[in-house]
N, C-alpha and C positions, 0 to 999 in steps of 0.2 A: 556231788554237785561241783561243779568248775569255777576252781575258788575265783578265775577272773570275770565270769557272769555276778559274783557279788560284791555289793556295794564296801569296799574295804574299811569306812567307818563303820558300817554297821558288823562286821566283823571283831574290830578293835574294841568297841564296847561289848561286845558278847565276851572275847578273851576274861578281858576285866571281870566280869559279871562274876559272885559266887558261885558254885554248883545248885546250892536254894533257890539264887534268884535264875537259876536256867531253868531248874526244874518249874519254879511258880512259873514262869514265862511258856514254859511247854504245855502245863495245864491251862491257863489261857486259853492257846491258840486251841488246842485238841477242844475244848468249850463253843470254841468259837465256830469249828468247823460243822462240830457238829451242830450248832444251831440250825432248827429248822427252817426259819426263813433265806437262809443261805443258799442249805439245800433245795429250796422250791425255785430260789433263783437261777439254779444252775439246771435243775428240771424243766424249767419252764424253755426253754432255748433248745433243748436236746428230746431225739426221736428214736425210735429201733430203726435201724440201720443207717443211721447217721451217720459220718466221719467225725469223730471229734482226735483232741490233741490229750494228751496224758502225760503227764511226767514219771518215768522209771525213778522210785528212788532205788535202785541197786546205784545207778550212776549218775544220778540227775540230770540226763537227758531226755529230749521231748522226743514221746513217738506217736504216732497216728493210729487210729483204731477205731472200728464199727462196732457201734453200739448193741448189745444181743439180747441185754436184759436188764430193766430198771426193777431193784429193788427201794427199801424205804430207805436206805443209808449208804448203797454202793451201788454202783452199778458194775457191767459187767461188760466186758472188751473183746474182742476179737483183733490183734495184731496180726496184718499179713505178713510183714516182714522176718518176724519172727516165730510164725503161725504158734501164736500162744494165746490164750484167753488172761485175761486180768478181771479179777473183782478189788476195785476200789473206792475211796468213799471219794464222793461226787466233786470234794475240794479238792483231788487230787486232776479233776477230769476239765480241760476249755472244747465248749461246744462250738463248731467252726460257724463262721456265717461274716458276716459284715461288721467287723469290731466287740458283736461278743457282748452289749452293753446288761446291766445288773437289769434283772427281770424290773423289780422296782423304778428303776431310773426311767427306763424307756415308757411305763403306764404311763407316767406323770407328763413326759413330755410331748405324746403324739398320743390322740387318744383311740384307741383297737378300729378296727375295722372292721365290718358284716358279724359281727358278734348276734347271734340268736336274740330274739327280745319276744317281748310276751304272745306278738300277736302269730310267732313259730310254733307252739304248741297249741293241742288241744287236750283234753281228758279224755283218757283210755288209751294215749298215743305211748309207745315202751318207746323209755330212755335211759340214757346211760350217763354217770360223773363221779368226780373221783370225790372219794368221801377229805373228811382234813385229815386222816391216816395216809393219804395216797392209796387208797385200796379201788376198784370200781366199782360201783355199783351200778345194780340194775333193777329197773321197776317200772309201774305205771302211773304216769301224770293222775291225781284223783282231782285235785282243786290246782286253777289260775288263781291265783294273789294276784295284789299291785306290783308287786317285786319279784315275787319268788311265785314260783311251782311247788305242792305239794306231791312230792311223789312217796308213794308204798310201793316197799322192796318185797313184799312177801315174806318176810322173815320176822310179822310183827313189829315193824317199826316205819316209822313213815319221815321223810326229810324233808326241809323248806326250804330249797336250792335257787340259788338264784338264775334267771335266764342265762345268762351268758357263762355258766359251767353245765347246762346239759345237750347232749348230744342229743339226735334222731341213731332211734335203732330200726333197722329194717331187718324184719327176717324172709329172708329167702326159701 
């Protein structure tokens, strides 16, 4: 990284710092990255074939790249400039758009727009959402709730999703 991109006190105090207190400070962060609601935030903003921004740590420069493959803890890059792919974990990844704001921040402060709601489904209609693993699922509406849909996946197990995480599936 380009020691004049960082902030020079927070430098000076790292010098200082014992090798322990680097090391607790690195387990931290590596904690912290991997937390999941982080990683949802940075999902939630990001698409397959997106552009987003990445940082090379070989050099700690920023480069550009399409998105090819979201896994549960990295995703996976296509650089044209370099024509190389990258898998990295999602903290390493800024999804481009309009300032980028934390998936959280932005619910709170404008509330969604054409979000699905009860009276979009019906029973028997095949739907799709991402389970809390990020996996998709897929199944048939059996019961409308006040809140949620009952959908059965077929795989002996049935979920109570709420409207605005299921999708219309349409098969052709």
């Amino acid at each position: 990284m380009n020691p004049q991109d960082t902030d020079p006190k927070l430098i000076d105090a790292l010098n200082r710092a014992s090798s322990l207190e680097l090391f607790q400070l690195s387990t931290i962060i590596e904690r912290m990255l991997a937390d999941s609601r982080r990683i949802l935030a940075v999902r939630a903003n990001m698409n397959l074939g997106q552009t987003v921004r990445l940082l090379d740590w070989r050099d700690g420069q920023m480069r550009t790249g399409k998105v090819v493959a979201m896994k549960d803890t990295q995703v996976t890059l296509h650089e044209e400039a370099m024509r190389r792919e990258w898998k990295l974990p999602y903290g390493a990844v800024e999804p481009s758009g309009p300032a980028s704001p934390p998936a959280a921040a932005s619910a709170r402060t404008a509330p969604p727009q054409n979000l699905p709601s009860r009276g979009d489904f019906r029973c028997g209609e095949k739907v799709s959402f991402d389970d809390k693993y990020l996996q998709r699922q897929m199944g048939i509406v059996v019961r409308i709730n006040q809140r949620t849909a009952t959908v059965d996946t077929g795989n002996g197990y049935s979920w109570r999703v709420p409207f605005h995480m299921l999708r219309q599936v349409f098969d052709i």
